[in-house]
RODRENNU-130512 format. One record per residue (C-alpha): residue number from 1; x, y negated, z negated. Coordinates in nm, 3 decimals. Each point is the difference from the previous one (the first is absolute). Layout:
BEGIN
+-----+---------+---------+---------+
:  nr :      c1 :      c2 :      c3 :
+-----+---------+---------+---------+
: NUM :       X :       Y :       Z :
...
+-----+---------+---------+---------+
END
This chain:
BEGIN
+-----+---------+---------+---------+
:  nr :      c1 :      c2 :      c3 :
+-----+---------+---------+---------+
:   1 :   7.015 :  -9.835 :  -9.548 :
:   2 :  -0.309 :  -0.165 :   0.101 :
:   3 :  -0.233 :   0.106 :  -0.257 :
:   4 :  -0.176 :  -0.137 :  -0.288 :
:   5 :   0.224 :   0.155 :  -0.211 :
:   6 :   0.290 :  -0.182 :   0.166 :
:   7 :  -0.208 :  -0.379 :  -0.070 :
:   8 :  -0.054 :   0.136 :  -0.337 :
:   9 :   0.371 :   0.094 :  -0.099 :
:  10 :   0.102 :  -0.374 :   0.131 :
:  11 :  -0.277 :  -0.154 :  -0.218 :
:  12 :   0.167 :   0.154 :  -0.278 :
:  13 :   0.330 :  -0.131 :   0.089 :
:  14 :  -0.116 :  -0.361 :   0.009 :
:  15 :  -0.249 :   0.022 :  -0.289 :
:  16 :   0.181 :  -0.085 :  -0.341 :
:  17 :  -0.214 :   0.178 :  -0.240 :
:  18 :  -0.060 :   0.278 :   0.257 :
:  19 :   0.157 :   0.277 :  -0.228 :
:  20 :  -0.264 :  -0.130 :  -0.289 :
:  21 :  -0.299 :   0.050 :   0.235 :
:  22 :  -0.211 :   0.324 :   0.075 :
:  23 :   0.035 :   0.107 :   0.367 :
:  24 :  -0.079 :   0.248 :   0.232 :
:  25 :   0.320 :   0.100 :   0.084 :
:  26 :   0.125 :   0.104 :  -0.371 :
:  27 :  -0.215 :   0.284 :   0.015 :
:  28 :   0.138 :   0.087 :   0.338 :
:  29 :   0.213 :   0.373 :   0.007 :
:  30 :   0.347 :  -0.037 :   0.064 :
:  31 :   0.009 :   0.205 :   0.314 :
:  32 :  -0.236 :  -0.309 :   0.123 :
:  33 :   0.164 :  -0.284 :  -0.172 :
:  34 :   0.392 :   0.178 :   0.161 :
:  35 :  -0.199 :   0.027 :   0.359 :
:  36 :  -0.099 :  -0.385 :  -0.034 :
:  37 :   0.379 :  -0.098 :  -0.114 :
:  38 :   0.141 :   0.208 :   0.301 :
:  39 :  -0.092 :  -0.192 :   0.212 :
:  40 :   0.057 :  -0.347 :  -0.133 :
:  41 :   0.374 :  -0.163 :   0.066 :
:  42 :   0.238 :   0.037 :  -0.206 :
:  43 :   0.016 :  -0.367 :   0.000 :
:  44 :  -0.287 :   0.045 :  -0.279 :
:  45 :   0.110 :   0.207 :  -0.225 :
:  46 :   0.185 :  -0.216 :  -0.288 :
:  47 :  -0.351 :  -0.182 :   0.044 :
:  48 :  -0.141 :   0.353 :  -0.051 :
:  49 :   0.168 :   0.097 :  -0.310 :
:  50 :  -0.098 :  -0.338 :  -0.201 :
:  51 :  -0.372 :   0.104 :   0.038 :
:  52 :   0.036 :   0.284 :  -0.277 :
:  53 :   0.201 :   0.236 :  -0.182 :
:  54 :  -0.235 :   0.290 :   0.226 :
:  55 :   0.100 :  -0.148 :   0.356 :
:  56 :   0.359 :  -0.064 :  -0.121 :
:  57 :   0.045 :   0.386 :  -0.102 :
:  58 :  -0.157 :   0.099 :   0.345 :
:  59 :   0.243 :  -0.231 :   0.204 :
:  60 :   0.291 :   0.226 :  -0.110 :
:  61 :  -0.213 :   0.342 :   0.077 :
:  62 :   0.181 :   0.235 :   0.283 :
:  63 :  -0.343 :   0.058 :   0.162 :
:  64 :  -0.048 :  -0.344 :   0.079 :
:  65 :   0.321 :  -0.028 :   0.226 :
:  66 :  -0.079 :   0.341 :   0.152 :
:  67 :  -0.322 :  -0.135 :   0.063 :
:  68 :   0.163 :  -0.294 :   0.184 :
:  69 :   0.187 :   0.168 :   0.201 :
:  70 :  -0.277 :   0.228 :   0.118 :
:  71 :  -0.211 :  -0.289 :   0.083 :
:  72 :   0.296 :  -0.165 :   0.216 :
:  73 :   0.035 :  -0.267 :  -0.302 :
:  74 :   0.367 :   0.042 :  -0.077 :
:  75 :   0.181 :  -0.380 :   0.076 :
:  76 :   0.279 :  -0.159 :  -0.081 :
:  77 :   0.084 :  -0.115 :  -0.318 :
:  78 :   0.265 :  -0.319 :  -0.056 :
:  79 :   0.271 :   0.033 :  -0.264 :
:  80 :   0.235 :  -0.244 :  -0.159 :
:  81 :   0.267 :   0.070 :  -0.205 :
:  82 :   0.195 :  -0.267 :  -0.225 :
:  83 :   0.252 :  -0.083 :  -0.283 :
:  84 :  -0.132 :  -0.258 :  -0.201 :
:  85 :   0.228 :  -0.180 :  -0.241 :
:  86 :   0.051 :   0.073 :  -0.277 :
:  87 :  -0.200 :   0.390 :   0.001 :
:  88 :   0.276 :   0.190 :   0.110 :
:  89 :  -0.249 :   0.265 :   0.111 :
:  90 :  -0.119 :  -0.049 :   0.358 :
:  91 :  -0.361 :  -0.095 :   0.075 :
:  92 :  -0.230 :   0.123 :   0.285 :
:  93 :  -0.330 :  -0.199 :   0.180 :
:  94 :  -0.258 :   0.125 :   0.210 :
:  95 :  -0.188 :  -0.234 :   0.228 :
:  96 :  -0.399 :   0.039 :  -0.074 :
:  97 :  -0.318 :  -0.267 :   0.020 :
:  98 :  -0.039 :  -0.252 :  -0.254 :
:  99 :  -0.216 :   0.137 :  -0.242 :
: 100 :  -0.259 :  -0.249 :  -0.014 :
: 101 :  -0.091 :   0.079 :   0.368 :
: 102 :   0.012 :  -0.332 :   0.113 :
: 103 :   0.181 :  -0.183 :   0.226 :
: 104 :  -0.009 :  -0.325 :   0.222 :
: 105 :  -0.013 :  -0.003 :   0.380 :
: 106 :   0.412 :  -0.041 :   0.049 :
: 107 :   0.147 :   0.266 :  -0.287 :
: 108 :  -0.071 :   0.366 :   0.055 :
: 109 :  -0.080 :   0.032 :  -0.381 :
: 110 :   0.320 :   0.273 :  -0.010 :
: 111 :   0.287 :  -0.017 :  -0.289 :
: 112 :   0.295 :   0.180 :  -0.154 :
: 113 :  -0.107 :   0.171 :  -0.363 :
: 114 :   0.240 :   0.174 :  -0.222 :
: 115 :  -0.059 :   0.330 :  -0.004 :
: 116 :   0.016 :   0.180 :  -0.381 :
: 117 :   0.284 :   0.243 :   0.098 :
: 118 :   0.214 :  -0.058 :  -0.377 :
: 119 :   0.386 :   0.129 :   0.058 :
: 120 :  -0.006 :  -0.019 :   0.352 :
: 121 :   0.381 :   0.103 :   0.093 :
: 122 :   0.224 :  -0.229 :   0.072 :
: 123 :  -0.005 :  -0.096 :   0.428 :
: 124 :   0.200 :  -0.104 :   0.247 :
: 125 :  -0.090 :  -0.086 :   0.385 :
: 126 :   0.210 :   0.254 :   0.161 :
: 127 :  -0.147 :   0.261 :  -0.186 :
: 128 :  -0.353 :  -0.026 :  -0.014 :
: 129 :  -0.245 :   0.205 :   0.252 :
: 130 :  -0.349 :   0.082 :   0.054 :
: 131 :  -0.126 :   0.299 :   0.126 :
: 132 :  -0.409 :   0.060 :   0.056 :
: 133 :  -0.093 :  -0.095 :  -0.369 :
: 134 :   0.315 :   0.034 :  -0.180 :
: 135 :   0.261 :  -0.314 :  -0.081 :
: 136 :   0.376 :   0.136 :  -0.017 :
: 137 :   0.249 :  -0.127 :  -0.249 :
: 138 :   0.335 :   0.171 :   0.127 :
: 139 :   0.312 :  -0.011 :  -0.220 :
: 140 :   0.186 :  -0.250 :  -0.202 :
: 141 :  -0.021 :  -0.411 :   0.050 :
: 142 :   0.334 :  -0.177 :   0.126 :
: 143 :   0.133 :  -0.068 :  -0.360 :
: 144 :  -0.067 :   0.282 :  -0.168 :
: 145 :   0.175 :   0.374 :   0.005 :
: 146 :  -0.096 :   0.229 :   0.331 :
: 147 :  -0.286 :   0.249 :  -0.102 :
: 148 :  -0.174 :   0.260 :   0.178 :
: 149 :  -0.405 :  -0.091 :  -0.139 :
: 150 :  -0.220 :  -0.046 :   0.226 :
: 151 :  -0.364 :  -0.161 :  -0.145 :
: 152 :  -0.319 :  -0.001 :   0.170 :
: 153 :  -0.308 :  -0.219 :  -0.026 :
: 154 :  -0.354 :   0.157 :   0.056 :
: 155 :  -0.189 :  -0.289 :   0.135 :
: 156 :  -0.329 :   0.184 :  -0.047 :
: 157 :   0.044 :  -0.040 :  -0.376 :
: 158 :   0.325 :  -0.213 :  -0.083 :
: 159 :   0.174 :   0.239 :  -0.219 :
: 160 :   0.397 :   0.071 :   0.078 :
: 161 :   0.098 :   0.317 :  -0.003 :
: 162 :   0.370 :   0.165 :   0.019 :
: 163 :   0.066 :   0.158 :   0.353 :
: 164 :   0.224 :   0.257 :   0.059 :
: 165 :   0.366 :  -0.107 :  -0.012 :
: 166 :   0.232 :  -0.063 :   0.233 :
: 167 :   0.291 :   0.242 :   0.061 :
: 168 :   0.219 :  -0.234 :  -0.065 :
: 169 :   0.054 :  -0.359 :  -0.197 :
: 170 :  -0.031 :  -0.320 :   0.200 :
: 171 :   0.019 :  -0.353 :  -0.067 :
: 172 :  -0.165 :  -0.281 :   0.243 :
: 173 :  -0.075 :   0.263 :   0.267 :
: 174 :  -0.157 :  -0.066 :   0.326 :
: 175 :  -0.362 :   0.192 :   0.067 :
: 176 :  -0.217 :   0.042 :   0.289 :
: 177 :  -0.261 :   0.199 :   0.103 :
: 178 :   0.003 :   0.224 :   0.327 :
: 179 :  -0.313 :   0.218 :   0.118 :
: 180 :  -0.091 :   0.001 :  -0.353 :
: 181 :   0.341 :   0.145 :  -0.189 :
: 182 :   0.172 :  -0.269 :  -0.201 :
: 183 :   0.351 :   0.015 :   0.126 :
: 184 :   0.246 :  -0.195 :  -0.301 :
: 185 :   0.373 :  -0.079 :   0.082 :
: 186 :   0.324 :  -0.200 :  -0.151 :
: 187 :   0.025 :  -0.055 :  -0.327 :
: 188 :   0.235 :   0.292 :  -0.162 :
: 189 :   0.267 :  -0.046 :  -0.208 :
: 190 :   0.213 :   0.319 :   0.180 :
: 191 :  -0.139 :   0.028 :   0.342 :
: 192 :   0.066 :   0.230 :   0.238 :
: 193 :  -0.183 :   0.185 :   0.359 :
: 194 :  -0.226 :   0.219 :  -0.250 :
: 195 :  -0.122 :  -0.309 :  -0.237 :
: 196 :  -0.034 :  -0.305 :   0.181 :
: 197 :  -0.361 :   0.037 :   0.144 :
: 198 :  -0.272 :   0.234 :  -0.159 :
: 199 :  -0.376 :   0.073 :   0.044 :
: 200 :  -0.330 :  -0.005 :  -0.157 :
: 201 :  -0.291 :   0.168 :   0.113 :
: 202 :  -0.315 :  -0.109 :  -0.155 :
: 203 :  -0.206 :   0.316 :   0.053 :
: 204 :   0.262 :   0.252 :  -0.123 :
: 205 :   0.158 :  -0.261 :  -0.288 :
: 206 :   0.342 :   0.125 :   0.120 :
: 207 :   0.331 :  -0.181 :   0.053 :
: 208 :   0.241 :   0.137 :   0.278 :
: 209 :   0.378 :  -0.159 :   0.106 :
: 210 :  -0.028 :  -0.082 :   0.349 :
: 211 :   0.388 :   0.006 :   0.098 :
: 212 :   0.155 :  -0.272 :   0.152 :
: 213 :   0.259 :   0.078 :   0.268 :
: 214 :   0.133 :  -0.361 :  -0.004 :
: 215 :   0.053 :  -0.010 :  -0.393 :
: 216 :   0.361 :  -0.086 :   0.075 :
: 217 :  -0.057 :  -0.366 :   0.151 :
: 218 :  -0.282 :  -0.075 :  -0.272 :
: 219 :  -0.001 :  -0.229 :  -0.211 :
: 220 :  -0.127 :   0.094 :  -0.401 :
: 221 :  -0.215 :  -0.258 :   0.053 :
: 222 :  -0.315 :  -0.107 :   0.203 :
: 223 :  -0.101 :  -0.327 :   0.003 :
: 224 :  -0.308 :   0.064 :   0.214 :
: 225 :  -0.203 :   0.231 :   0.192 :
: 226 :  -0.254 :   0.072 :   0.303 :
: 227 :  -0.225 :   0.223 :   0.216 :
: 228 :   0.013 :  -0.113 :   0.357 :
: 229 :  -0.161 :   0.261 :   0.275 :
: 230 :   0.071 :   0.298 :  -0.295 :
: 231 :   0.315 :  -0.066 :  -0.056 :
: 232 :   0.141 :  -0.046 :  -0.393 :
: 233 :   0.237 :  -0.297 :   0.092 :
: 234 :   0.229 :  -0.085 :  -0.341 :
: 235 :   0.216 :  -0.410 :   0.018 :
: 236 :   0.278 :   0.068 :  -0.198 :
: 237 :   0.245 :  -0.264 :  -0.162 :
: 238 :   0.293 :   0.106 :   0.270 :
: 239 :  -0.192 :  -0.141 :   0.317 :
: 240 :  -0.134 :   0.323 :   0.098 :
: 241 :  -0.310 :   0.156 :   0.037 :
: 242 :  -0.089 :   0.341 :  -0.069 :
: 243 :  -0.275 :   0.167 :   0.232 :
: 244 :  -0.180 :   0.334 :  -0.106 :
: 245 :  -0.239 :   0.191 :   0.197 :
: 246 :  -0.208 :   0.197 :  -0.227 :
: 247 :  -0.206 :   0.221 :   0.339 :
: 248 :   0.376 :   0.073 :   0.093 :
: 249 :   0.213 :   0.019 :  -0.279 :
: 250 :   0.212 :  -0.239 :   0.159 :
: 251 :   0.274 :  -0.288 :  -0.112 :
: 252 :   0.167 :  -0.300 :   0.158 :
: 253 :   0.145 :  -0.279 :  -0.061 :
: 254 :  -0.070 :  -0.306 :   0.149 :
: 255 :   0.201 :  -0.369 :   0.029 :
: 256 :  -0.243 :  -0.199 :  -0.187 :
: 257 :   0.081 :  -0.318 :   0.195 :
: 258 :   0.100 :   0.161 :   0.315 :
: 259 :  -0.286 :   0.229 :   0.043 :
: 260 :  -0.286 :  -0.190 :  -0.205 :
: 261 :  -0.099 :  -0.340 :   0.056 :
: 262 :   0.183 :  -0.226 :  -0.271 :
: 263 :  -0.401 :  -0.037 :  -0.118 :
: 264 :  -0.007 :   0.247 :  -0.198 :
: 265 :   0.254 :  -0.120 :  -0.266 :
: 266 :  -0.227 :  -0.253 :  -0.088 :
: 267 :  -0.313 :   0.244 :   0.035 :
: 268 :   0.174 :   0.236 :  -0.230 :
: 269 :   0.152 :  -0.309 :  -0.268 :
: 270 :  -0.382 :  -0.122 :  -0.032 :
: 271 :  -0.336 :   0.128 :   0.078 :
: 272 :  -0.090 :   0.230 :   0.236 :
: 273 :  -0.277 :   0.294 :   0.045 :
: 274 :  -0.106 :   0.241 :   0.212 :
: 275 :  -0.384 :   0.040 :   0.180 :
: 276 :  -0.017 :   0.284 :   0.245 :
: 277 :   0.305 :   0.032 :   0.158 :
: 278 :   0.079 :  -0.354 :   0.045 :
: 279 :   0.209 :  -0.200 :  -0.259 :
: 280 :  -0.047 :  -0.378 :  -0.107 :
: 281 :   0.194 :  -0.265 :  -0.240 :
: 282 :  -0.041 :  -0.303 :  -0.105 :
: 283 :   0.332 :  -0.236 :   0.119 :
: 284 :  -0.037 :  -0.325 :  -0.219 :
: 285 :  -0.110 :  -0.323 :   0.190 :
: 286 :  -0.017 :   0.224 :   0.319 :
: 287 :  -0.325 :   0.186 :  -0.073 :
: 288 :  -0.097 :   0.339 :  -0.029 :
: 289 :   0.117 :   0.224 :   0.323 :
: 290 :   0.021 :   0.389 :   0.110 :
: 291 :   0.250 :   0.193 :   0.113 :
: 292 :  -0.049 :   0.155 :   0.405 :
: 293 :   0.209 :   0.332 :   0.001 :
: 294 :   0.009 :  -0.004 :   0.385 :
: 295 :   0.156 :  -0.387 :   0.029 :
: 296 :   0.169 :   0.099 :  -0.293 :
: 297 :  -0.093 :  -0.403 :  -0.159 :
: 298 :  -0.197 :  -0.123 :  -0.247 :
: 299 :  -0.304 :  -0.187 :   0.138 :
: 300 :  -0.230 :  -0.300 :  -0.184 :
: 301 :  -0.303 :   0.135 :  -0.121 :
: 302 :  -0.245 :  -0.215 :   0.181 :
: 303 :  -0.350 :  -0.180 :  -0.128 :
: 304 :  -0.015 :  -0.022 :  -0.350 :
: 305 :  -0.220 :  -0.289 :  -0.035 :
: 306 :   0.011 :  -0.183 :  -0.314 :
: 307 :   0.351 :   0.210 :  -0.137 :
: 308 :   0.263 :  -0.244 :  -0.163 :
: 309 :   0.310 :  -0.013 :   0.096 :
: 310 :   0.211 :   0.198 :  -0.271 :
: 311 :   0.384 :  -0.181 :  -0.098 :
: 312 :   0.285 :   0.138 :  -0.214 :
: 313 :  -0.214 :  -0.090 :  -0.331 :
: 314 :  -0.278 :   0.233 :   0.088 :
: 315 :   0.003 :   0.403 :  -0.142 :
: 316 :  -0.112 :   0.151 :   0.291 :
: 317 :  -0.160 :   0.393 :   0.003 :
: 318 :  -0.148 :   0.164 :   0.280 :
: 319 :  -0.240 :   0.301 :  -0.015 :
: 320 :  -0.182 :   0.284 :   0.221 :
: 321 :  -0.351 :  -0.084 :  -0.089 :
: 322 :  -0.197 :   0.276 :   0.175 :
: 323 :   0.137 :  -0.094 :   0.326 :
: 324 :  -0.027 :  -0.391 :  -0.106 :
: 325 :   0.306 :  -0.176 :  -0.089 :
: 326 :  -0.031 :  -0.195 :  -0.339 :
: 327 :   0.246 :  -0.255 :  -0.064 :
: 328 :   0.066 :  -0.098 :  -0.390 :
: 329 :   0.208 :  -0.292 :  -0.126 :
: 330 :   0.023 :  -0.223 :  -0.253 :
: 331 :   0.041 :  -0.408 :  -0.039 :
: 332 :   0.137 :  -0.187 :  -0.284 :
: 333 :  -0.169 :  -0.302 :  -0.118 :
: 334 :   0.053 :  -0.219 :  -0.314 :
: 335 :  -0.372 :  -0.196 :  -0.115 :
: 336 :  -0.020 :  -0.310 :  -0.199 :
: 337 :   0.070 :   0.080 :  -0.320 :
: 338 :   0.321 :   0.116 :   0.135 :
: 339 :  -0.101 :   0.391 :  -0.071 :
: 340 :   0.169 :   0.210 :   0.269 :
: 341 :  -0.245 :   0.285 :   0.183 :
: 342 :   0.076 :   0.225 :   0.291 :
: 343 :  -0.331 :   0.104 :   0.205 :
: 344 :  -0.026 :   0.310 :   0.205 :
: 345 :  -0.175 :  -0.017 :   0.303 :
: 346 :  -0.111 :   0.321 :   0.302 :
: 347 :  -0.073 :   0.016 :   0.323 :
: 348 :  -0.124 :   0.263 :   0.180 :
: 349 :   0.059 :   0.014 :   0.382 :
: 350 :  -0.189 :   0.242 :   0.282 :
: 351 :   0.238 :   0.114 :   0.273 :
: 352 :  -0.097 :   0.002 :   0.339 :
: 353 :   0.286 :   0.106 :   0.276 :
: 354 :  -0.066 :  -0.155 :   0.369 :
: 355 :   0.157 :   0.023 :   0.348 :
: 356 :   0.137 :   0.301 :   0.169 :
: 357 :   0.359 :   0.198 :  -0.144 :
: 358 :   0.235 :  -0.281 :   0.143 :
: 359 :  -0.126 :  -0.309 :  -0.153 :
: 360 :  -0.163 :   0.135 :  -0.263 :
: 361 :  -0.115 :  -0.237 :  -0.257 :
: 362 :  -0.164 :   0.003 :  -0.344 :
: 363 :  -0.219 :  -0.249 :  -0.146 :
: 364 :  -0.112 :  -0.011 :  -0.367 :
: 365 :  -0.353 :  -0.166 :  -0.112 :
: 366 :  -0.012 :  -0.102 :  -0.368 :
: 367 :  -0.284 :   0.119 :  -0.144 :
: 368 :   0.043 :  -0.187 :  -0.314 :
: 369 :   0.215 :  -0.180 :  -0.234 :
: 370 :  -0.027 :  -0.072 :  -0.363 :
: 371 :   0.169 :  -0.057 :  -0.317 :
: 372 :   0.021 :   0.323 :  -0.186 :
: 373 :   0.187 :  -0.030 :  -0.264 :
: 374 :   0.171 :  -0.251 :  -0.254 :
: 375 :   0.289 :   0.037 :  -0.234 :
: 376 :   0.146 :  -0.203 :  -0.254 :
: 377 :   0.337 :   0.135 :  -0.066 :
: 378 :   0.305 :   0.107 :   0.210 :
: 379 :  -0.015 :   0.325 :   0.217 :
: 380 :   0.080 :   0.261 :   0.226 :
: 381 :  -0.199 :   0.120 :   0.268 :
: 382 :   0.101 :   0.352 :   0.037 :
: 383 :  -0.225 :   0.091 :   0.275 :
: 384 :  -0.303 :   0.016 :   0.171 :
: 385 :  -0.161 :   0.368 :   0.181 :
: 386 :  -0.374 :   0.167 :   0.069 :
: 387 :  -0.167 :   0.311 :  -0.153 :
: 388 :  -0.246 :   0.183 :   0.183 :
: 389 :  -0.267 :   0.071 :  -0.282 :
+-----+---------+---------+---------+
END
């Protein structure tokens, strides 16, 4: 947006009093004032909605986000999720611009904000997906009893909504998303070939059993999950892995440590996330690295200027950041006065892949780094995962 209007909107961002002064643009119609927000990040928009009570109603207005994705404006939106001590209900971030629009030559001005989304269900990592602009919450947390809601976050608006349920009651089950279906498994008290794995499908908000022919060597349990080359792959608690092939309706199982290289146990135990069709983790005091299908090995991400070097103390998530690979963790720290504060910092990583199919490599360039966040009491992060909004 390169036009006056655009200059005009950021001098009201950085302009205290600017909602007490007469302008130009408060007489603007909303069709106008919606065209000009279209097309602005939405980096901006917590900025946006301090200006007035007028631009804050329009932010959550349908037309604007068909509008965006008309204009080609749809992005990437960062989420955090996490259990702050002692609020036993779970709270969610979004990563925006700080709002007085300034920033020094070294920080890229961006931070985590709460986001007012009041009884957000309660979360856990396994279950917790994101499809176009919609935030999963899939069954019951580890502790408490299996249940079949599913909860859904509009990202356009923040407001949770009840989804359709699932067919069946799970606890701690293991999600993933494959050519847009959510595909949920594990989890079920009584489990069986017609139970253990079912279906959702976004556009027809319909659950289906997908039968699993190997239900007799599963375990109730999943402690983990992937998509690698289309394939549903479930780590079980028994040393086994469970492969599904959604195109072909088709089940194996696979020798975790025969088949798989012994990688992906610690992949799977920490953080790991999927860009494309390649995977990557972060292995503590070894870096971040990528799994190669065809050498069948996990391979150092190479680059990364400026990254630290993460150890056992750090929380380490990893997110699909329209195509980029952010990086989240956290660092304890204890100041003078003795007070005890955790800070939150993100970096977000381009991807390039170089060299020819047999000695492939991939090399990441941070874009930036910066704190993001800082908490004062003990917590959980639950996870980390990109809307497209």
């Amino acid at each position: 947006m390169s036009s006056p209007a655009r200059y005009h909107v950021e001098e009201l961002l950085t302009n205290k009093n600017s909602t007490q002064q007469s302008s130009p643009i408060s007489s603007l119609h909303d069709d106008l004032l919606l065209s000009c927000f279209a097309r602005i990040s939405r980096l901006h928009y917590p900025a946006l909605s301090l200006v007035s009570k007028s631009f804050r109603s329009l932010l959550f207005f349908p037309e604007l986000y068909e509008t965006r994705s008309l204009l080609g404006r749809a992005e990437s939106c960062l989420y955090v999720c996490l259990n702050l001590s002692p609020d036993p209900t779970p709270s969610w971030f979004t990563l925006c611009q700080k709002p007085n629009g300034t920033k020094d030559k070294n920080s890229s001005g961006n931070i985590l904000v709460p986001i007012p989304v009041p009884k957000s269900p309660q979360a856990h990592c396994k279950g917790v997906v994101a499809v176009g602009s919609s935030i999963y919450v899939i069954g019951g947390p580890f502790h408490d009893p299996p249940s079949s809601d599913v909860w859904v976050l509009d990202c356009h608006c923040h407001v949770w909504c009840k989804a359709p349920s699932m067919l069946v009651d799970r606890a701690y089950p293991a999600a993933n998303v494959v050519d847009g279906k959510i595909y949920v498994a594990g989890g079920c008290k009584d489990f069986n070939s017609s139970n253990y794995m079912e279906v959702f499908d976004p556009q027809t908000q319909s659950w289906d059993f997908v039968v699993c022919t190997v239900a007799k060597k599963c375990a109730p349990s999943v402690f983990n999950s992937a998509v690698i080359e289309g394939n549903f792959l479930l780590f079980t608690f028994t040393n086994e892995c469970l492969a599904y092939t959604p195109k072909e309706d088709r089940w194996e199982v696979i020798e975790m440590l025969a088949n798989l290289d012994s990688g992906w146990l610690w992949a799977l135990w920490h953080s790991n996330c999927m860009i494309g069709t390649i995977h990557y983790c972060c292995r503590y005091l070894a870096g971040l690295k990528w799994y190669d299908s065809k050498r069948q090995s996990w391979m150092d991400l190479k680059g990364l200027k400026g990254l630290p070097e993460f150890d056992h103390h750090d929380c380490v998530k990893l997110a699909d950041y329209g195509g980029k690979l952010a990086v989240l963790w956290t660092k304890f720290s204890r100041s003078r006065g003795h007070k005890e504060k955790t800070t939150g910092w993100c970096a977000v990583i381009s991807l390039e892949r170089r060299n020819g199919d047999e000695d492939e490599e991939i090399w990441g360039t941070v874009e930036w780094i910066d704190p993001v966040l800082t908490l004062h009491n003990s917590y959980r992060f639950e996870c980390a995962l990109a809307a497209t909004v």
